[in-house]
C-alpha positions in Angstrom: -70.0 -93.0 -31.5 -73.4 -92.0 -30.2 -74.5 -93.5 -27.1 -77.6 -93.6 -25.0 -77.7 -94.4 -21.3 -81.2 -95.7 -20.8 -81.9 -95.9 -16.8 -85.8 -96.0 -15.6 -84.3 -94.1 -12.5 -85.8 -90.5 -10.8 -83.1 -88.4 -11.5 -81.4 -86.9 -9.1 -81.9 -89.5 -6.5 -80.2 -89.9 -3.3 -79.7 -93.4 -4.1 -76.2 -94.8 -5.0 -76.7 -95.7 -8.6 -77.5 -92.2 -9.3 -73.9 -91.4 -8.9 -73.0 -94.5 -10.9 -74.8 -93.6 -14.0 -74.2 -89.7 -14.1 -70.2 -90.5 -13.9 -70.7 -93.4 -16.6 -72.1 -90.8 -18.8 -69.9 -88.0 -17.6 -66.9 -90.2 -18.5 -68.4 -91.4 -21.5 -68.5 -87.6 -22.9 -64.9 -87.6 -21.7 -64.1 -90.2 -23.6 -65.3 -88.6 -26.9 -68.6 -90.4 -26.9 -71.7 -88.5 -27.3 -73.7 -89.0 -24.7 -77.3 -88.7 -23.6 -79.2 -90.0 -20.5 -83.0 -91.0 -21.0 -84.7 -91.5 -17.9 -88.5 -91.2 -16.9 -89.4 -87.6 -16.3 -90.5 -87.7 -12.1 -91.0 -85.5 -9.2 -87.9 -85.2 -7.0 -87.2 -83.3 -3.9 -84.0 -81.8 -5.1 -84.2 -78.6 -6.4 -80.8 -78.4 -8.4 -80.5 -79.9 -11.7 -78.5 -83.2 -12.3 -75.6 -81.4 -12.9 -75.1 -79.3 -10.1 -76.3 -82.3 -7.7 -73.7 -84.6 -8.6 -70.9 -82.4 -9.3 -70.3 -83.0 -12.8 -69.6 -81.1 -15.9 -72.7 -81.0 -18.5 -70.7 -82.7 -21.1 -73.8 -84.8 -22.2 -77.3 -84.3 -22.5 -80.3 -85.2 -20.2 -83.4 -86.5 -22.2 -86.3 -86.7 -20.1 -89.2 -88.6 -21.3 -93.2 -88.6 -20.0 -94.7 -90.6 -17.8 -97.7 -91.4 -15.7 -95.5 -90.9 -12.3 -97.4 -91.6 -9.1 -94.9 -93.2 -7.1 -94.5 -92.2 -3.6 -92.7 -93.6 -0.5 -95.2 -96.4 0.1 -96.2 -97.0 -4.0 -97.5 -100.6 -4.6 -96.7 -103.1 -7.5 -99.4 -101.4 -10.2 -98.0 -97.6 -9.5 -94.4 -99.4 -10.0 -95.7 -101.2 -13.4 -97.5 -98.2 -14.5 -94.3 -96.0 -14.5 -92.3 -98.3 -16.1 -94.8 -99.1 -18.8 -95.1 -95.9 -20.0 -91.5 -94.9 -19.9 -90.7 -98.1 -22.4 -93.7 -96.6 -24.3 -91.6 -93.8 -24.2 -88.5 -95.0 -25.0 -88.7 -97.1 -28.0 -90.6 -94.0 -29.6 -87.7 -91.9 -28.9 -84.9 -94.4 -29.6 -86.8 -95.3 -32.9 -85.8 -92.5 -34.6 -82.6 -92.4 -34.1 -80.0 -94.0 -36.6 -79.3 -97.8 -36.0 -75.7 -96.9 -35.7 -75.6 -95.4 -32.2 -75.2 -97.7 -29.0 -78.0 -98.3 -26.2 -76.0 -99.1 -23.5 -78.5 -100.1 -20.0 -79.4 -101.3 -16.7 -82.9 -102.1 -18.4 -82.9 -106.1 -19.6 -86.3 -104.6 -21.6 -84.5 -102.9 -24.0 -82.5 -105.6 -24.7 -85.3 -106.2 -27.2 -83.7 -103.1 -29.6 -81.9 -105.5 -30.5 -84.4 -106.9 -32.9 -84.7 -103.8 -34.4 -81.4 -103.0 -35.8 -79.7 -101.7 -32.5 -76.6 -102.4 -30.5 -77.3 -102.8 -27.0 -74.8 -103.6 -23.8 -76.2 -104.5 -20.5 -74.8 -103.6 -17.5 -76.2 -106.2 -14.9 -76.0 -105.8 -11.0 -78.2 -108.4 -10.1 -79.7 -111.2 -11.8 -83.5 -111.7 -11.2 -85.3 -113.9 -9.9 -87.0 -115.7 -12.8 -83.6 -116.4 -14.0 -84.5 -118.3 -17.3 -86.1 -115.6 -19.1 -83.9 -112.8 -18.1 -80.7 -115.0 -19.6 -82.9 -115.6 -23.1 -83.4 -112.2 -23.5 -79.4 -111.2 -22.4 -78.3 -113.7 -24.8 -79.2 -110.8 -27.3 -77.3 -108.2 -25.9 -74.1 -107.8 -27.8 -71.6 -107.0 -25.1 -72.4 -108.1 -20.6 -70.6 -105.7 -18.4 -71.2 -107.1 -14.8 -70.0 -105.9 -11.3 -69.0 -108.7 -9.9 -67.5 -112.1 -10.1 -70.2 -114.4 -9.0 -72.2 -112.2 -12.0 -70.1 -113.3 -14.2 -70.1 -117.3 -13.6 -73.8 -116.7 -13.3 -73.9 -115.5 -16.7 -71.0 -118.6 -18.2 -72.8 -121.4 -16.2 -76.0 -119.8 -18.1 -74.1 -120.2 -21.5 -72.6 -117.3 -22.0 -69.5 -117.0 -24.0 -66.9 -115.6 -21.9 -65.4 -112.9 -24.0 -68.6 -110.8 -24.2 -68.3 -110.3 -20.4 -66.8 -107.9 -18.3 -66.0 -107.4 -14.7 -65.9 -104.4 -14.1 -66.5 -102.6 -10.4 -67.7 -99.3 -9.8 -65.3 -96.5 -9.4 -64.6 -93.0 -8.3 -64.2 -89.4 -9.1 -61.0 -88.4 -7.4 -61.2 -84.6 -7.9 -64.1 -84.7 -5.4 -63.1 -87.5 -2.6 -59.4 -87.1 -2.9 -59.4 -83.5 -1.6 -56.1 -81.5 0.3 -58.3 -80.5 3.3 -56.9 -81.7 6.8 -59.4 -84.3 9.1 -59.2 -80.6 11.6 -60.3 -78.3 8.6 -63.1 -81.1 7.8 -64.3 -81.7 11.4 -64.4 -77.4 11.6 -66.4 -76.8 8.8 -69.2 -79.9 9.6 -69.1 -78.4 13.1 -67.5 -81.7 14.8 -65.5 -81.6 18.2 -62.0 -82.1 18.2 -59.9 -85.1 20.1 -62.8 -87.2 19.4 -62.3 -90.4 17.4 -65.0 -90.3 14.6 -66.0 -93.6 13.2 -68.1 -92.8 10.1 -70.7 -94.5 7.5 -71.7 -93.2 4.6 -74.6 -93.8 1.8 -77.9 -95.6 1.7 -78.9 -97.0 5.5 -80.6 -100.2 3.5 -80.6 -101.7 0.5 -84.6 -103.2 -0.4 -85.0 -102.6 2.7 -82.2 -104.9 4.0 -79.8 -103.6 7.1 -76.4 -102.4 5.6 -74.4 -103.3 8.5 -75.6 -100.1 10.4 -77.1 -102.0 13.4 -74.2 -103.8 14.3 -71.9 -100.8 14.2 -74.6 -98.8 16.8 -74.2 -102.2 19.1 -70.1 -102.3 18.5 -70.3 -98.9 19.6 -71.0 -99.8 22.9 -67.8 -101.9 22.8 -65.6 -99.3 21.8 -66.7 -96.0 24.6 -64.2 -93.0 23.0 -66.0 -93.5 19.7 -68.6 -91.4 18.2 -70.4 -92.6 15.2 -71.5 -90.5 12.4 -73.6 -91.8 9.7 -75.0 -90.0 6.7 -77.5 -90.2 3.5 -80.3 -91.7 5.1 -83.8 -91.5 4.6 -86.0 -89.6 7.3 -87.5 -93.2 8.1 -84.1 -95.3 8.1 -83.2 -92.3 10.4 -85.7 -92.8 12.9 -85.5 -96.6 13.1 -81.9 -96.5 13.7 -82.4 -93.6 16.6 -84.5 -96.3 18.2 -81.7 -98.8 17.9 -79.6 -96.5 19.1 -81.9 -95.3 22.4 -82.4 -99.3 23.0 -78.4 -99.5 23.1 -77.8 -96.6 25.4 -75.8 -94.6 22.6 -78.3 -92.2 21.5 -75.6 -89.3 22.4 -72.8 -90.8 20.1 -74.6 -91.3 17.4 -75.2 -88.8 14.7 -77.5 -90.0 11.8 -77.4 -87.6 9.3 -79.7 -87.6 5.9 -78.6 -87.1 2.1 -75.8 -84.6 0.5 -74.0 -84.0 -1.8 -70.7 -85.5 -3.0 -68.6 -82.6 -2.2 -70.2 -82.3 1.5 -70.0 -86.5 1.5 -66.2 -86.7 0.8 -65.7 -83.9 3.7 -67.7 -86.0 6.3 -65.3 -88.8 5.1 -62.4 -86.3 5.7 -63.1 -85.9 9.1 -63.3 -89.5 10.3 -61.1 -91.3 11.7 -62.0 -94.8 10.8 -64.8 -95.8 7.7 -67.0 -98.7 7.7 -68.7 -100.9 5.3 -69.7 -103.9 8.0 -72.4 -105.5 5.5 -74.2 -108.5 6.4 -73.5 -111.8 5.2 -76.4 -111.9 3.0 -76.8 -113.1 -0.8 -77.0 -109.3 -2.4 -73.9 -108.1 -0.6 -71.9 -111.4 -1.0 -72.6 -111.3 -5.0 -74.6 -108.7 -6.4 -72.8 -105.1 -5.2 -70.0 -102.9 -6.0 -71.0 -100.3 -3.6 -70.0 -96.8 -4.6 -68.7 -96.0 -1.0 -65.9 -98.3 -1.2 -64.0 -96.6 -3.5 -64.6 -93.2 -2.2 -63.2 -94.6 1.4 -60.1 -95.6 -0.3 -59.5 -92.0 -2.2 -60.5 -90.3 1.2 -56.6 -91.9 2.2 -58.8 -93.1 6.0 -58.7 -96.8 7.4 -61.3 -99.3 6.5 -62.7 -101.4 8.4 -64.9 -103.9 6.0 -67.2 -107.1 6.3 -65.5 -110.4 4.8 -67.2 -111.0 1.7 -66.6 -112.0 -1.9 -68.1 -108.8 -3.2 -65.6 -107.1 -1.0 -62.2 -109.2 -1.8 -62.8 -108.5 -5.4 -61.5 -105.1 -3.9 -59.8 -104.8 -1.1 -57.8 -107.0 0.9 -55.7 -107.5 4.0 -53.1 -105.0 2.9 -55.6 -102.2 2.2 -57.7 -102.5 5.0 -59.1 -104.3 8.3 -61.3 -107.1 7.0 -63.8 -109.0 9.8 -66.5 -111.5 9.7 -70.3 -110.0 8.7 -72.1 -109.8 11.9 -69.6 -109.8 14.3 -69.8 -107.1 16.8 -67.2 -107.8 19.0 -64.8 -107.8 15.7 -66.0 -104.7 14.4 -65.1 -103.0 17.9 -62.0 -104.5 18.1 -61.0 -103.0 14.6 -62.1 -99.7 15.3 -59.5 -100.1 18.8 -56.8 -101.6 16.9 -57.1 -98.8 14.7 -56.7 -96.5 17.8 -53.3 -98.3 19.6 -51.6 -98.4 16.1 -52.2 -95.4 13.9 -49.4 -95.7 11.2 -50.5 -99.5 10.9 -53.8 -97.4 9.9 -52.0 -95.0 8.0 -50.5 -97.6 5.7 -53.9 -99.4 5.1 -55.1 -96.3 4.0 -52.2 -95.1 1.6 -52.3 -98.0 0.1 -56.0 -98.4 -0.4 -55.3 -95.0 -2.3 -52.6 -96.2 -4.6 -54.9 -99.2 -5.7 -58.1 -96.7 -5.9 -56.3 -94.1 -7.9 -54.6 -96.5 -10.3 -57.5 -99.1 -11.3 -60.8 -98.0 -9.9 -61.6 -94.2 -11.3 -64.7 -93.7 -13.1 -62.7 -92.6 -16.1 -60.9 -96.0 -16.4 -63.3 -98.1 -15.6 -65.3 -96.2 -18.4 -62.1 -97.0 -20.7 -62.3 -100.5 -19.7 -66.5 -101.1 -21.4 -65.5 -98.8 -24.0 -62.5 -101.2 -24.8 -64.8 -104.1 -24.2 -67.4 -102.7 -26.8 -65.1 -101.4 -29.2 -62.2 -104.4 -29.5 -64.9 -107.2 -29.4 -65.7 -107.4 -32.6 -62.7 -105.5 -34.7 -60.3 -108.4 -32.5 -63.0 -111.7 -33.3 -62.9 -110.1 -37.5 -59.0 -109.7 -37.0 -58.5 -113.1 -35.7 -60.6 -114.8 -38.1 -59.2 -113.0 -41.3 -55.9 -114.1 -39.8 -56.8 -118.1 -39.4 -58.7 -118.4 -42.8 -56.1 -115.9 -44.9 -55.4 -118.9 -47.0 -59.0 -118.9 -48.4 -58.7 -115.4 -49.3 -55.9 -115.9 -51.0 -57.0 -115.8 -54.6 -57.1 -113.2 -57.3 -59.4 -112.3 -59.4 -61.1 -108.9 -60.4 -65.0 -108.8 -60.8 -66.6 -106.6 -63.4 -68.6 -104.6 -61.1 -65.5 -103.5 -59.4 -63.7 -102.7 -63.0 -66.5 -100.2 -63.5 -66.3 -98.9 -59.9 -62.8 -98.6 -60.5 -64.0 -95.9 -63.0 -64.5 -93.8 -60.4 -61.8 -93.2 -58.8 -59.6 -90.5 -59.4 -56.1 -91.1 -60.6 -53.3 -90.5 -58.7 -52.5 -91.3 -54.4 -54.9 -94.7 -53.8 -55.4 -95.9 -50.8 -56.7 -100.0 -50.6 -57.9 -100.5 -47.3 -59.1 -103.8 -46.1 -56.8 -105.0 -48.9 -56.6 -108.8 -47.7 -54.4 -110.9 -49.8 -54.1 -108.9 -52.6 -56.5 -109.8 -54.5 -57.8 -106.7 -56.3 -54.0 -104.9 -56.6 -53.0 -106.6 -59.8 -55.7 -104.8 -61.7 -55.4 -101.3 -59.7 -51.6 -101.5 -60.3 -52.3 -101.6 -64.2 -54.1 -98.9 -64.0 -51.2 -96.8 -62.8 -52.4 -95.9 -59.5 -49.7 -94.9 -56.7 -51.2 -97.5 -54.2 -51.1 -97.5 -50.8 -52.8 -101.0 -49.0 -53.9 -101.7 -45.4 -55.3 -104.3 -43.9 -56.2 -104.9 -40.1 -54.8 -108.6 -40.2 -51.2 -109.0 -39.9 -51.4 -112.2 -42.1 -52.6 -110.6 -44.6 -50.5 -107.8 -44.6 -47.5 -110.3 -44.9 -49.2 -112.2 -47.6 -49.6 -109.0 -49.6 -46.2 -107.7 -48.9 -44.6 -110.6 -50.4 -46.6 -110.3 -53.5 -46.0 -107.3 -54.1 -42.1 -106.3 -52.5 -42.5 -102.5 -53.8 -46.1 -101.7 -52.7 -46.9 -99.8 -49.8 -48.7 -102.1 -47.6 -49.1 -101.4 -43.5 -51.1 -102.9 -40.5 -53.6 -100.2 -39.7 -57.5 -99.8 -38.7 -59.1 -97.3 -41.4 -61.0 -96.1 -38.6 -58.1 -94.7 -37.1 -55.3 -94.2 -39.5 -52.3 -92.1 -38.8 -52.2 -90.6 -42.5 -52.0 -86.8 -42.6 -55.1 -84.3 -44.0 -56.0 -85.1 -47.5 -53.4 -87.5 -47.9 -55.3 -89.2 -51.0 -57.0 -88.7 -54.7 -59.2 -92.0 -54.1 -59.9 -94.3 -51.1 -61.0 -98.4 -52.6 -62.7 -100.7 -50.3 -63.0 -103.8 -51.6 -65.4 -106.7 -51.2 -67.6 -105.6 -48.1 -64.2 -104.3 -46.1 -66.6 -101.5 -44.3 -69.4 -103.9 -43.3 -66.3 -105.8 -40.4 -66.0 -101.9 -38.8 -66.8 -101.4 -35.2 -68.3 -97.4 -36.7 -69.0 -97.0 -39.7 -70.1 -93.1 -39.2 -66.6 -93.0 -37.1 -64.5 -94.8 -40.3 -66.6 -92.4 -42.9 -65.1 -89.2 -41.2 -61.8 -90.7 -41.4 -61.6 -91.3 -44.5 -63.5 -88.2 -45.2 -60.3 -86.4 -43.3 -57.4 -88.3 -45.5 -59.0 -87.5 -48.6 -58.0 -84.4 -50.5 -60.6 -81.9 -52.1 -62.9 -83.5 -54.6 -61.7 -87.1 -53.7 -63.4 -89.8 -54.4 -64.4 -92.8 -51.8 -65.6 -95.9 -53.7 -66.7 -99.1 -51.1 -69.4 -101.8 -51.2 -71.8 -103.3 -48.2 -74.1 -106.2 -47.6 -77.7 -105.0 -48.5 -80.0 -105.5 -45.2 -83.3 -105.8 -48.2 -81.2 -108.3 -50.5 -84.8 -109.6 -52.0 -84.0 -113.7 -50.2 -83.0 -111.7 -47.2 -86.5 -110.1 -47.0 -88.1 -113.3 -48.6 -86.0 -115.4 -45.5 -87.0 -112.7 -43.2 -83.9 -112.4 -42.0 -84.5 -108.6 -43.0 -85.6 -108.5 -39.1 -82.3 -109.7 -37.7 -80.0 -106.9 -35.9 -78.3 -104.8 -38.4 -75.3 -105.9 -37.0 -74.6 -109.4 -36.5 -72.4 -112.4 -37.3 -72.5 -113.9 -40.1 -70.6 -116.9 -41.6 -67.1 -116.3 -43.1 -68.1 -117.8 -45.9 -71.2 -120.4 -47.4 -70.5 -123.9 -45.7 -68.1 -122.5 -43.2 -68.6 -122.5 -39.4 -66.7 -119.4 -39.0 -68.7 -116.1 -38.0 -67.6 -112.4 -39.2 -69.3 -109.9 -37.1 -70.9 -107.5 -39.8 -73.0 -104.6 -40.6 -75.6 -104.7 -43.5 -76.5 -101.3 -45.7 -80.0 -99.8 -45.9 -81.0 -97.8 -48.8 -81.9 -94.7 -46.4 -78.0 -94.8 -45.7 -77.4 -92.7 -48.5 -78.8 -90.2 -46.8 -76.9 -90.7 -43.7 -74.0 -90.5 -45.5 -74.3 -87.9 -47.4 -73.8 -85.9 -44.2 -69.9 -86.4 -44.0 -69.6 -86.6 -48.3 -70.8 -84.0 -50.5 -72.4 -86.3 -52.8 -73.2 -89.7 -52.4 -75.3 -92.3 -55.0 -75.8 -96.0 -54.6 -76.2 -98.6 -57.5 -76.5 -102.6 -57.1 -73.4 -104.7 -58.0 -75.5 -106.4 -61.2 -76.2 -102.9 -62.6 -72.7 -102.2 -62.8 -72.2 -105.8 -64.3 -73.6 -104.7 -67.4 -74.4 -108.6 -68.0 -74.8 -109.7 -72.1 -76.9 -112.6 -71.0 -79.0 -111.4 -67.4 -81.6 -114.1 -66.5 -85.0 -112.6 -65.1 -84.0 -111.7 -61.7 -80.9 -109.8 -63.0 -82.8 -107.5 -65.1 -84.7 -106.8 -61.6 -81.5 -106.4 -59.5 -80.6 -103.7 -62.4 -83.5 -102.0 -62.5 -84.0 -101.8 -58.9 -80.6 -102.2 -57.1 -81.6 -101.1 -53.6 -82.8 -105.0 -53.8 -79.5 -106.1 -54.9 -77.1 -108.6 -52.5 -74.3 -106.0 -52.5 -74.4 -102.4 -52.7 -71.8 -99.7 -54.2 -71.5 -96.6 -52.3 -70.0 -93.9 -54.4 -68.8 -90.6 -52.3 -67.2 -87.4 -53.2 -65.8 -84.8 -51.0 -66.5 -81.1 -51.5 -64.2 -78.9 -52.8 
């Protein structure tokens, strides 16, 4: 699978969903996607590349695209517009060319509009805007929601949304850089911190939009609790100075240390050093719905106490077993945490091991980047599974069409494989022929159906995308009736099928045609390439599928050494065609079904 991460970010950043992104995609690569981030191409202060800044292997690529950048700290609504006009101008020209097989997965609800164009797009939604209607019309076209949150997610079913194409999924961690060995005394020696001093530390963004993250009330607890000093760190030089005012006003200026942005390694050894961590957000509508903040999880893999604001947001997470939970806002709570904390340390030390076990176990970037790939990928093969199963009955026929006797032409005696073989429908014939068969099917109805038909036969419950047949396992690979066109990845089944056959194998399989002459007459040539589409004509039952172009010969062609298409009426060799036969034959790119005929080189 080929993936784009499309994020109208500057990259680095300092900002928290920098990190996010640059793991996705890291864990994405790790996954055995191929990955590239597209973001705008803009001036940053960091010097290192993305890379380097965030710690992460350059397993995927970094596609920056131009545009007319003149943000700066105090930018105003056009400079904003103007940037992110021209990087969609930029985008769809880049992302047009590429091959309407690969997955645009964003934070961008403008892209969504791929969609239209033959893409595959998933959204991954952290807050739901203001003009509401809109933004759900045009999400009702993504084809997979991945959300941070629960209240995300009954915003999206009250909206209409079907359930299953919705994910909750929080944001995660990198444990080989916050679950370091290093001792809270090696940690406090290397940041130059005294010892015998209880640090109470905060880490990330000092606002969000410009909204307080809790950091004022912790400068006005810390006047509550006297042995504590506070260290806070990845602010901005003007959050800096408007919290060194609160803290002069408070009289705590001198236990205060407000530090600005590093990097993840230094971050997760200022989290080593504390004593206690906070997240004491306010009790307003972003933090009780819309966040998953990145510094959650890296307090629980730094194995310190939390002390944490009572909020939806953060009981999706964490709860009275994994840390000290108090009411947003409340100052005199917040200090009496941070002392409770102090009289019973292995209380603390519990809180914080088993913080760690839940961390390490569910909330990695890795999983939760198994978890949307999961999502993505079982969706649709599940939904075709399921519905092959419930309507196996009407499937249930045989019957063996001409086009597919000539097809069968081309297959090369000897090993067959059937895949997507159904009820059986198609075996009768290939068993005549003398073929040593071997049948799969993804529905376990099926496979029964066709096991009872035919006792002897070969006939197994497997994917062809991922079959556990050794190399070149086969003279011929069959699939029948439009089996490829119900495939999560098509490229992905090609090579798999490319690997079982032998030498000079043969691959014969048929596919919807995306310019079938109604379809373009209906203009329903402009629907996504992939799409559902009714089980059958009359029936409300929808098959997610995936309709050929003619140019996918040449995509093809790639994997096999020789591929050629024809029309299923050309192969028909009708005695009788009427008008529009004898224009399906003579130009079969316009035909309703397709025949793909591959050969693999010698």
């Amino acid at each position: 699978m080929k993936l784009f991460y499309v994020a109208n970010i500057r990259i680095p950043t300092e900002k928290a969903h920098g990190v996010a992104i640059v793991k996705a995609c890291e864990s994405f690569a790790r996954a055995g996607v191929e990955t590239t981030l597209v973001v705008p191409r803009r001036r940053t202060p960091f010097e290192k590349d993305v890379f380097e800044t965030y710690s992460v292997e350059p397993l995927f690529a970094v596609r920056f695209l131009p545009v007319i950048d003149l943000i700066r700290e105090r930018a105003g609504r056009f400079v904003f517009a103007l940037e992110t006009a021209t990087f969609y101008i930029s985008a769809y020209a880049y992302l047009l060319f590429k091959g309407r097989d690969v997955l645009i997965y964003t934070r961008e609800p403008g892209f969504i509009a791929l969609s239209r164009l033959g893409f595959r797009v998933v959204l991954e939604c952290h807050l739901i805007p203001k003009r509401r209607m809109p933004f759900f019309k045009r999400a009702r076209r993504a084809s997979r929601i991945i959300v941070i949150s629960e209240a995300l997610r009954r915003a999206f079913i009250d909206a209409g949304f079907d359930p299953k194409t919705i994910l909750v999924t929080p944001s995660g961690v990198d444990l080989s850089i916050f679950d370091t060995a290093i001792s809270r005394d090696e940690a406090r020696k290397k940041l130059g911190f005294p010892e015998g001093v209880l640090i109470v530390a905060y880490t990330g963004n000092f606002t969000t939009m410009g909204e307080d993250k809790g950091l004022g009330d912790a400068i006005t607890a810390l006047g509550k609790a006297p042995d504590a000093l506070l260290v806070a760190v990845g602010g901005s030089d003007r959050d800096r100075a408007r919290y060194v005012a609160e803290a002069r006003e408070a009289g705590v200026e001198d236990r205060v240390r407000l530090i600005g942005y590093e990097p993840q390694a230094t971050l997760a050894l200022y989290q080593k050093a504390a004593d206690v961590l906070l997240m004491p957000f306010p009790d307003l509508p972003h933090y009780r719905d819309h966040m998953s903040p990145v510094k959650m999880f890296e307090y629980m893999a730094a194995k310190r106490p939390i002390i944490a604001s009572d909020l939806p947001t953060i009981r999706e997470v964490l709860d009275d077993e994994t840390a000290i939970i108090i009411p947003p806002g409340d100052t005199e709570a917040l200090a009496s945490a941070i002392k409770k904390i102090i009289a019973d340390p292995d209380a603390a030390r519990m809180l914080a091991e088993r913080a760690y076990q839940k961390v390490s176990s569910k909330y990695t970037w890795q999983k939760r980047t198994e978890r949307i790939l999961e999502h993505i990928d079982g969706a649709h093969a599940s939904h075709n599974r399921d519905m092959f199963s419930v309507r196996a009955n009407v499937f249930d026929k045989e019957y063996w069409r001409a086009d597919e006797e000539e097809a069968s032409k081309f297959l090369n005696p000897g090993k067959l494989l059937v895949g997507g073989v159904g009820a059986g429908r198609t075996l009768p014939s290939l068993v005549k022929k003398g073929f040593d068969i071997t049948a799969v099917d993804i529905s376990p109805v099926m496979v029964e159906k066709t096991k009872e038909k035919f006792p002897g036969l070969d006939v197994r419950m497997m994917d062809i995308q991922h079959t556990d047949f050794p190399d070149a396992a086969f003279d011929s690979i069959f699939l029948p009736f439009h089996t490829i066109c119900y495939v999560e990845d098509i490229e992905l089944t090609l090579r798999e099928l490319h690997r079982i056959l032998k030498p000079g194998g043969t691959l014969v399989f048929t596919m919807v045609n995306r310019f079938y002459i109604h379809t373009i007459l209906s203009g329903r040539v402009f629907e996504p390439k992939r799409a559902q589409r009714h089980i059958m004509p009359g029936s409300n039952e929808m098959l997610w599928t995936v309709q050929a172009t003619p140019w996918d010969v040449v995509r093809f062609r790639r994997i096999f050494k020789r591929v050629h298409l024809s029309g299923r009426v050309r192969l028909q060799h009708l005695s009788s065609p009427n008008w529009k036969d004898r224009i399906l034959a003579m130009l079969p790119f316009l035909d309703k079904s397709v025949y793909f005929f591959c050969t693999k080189g010698v």
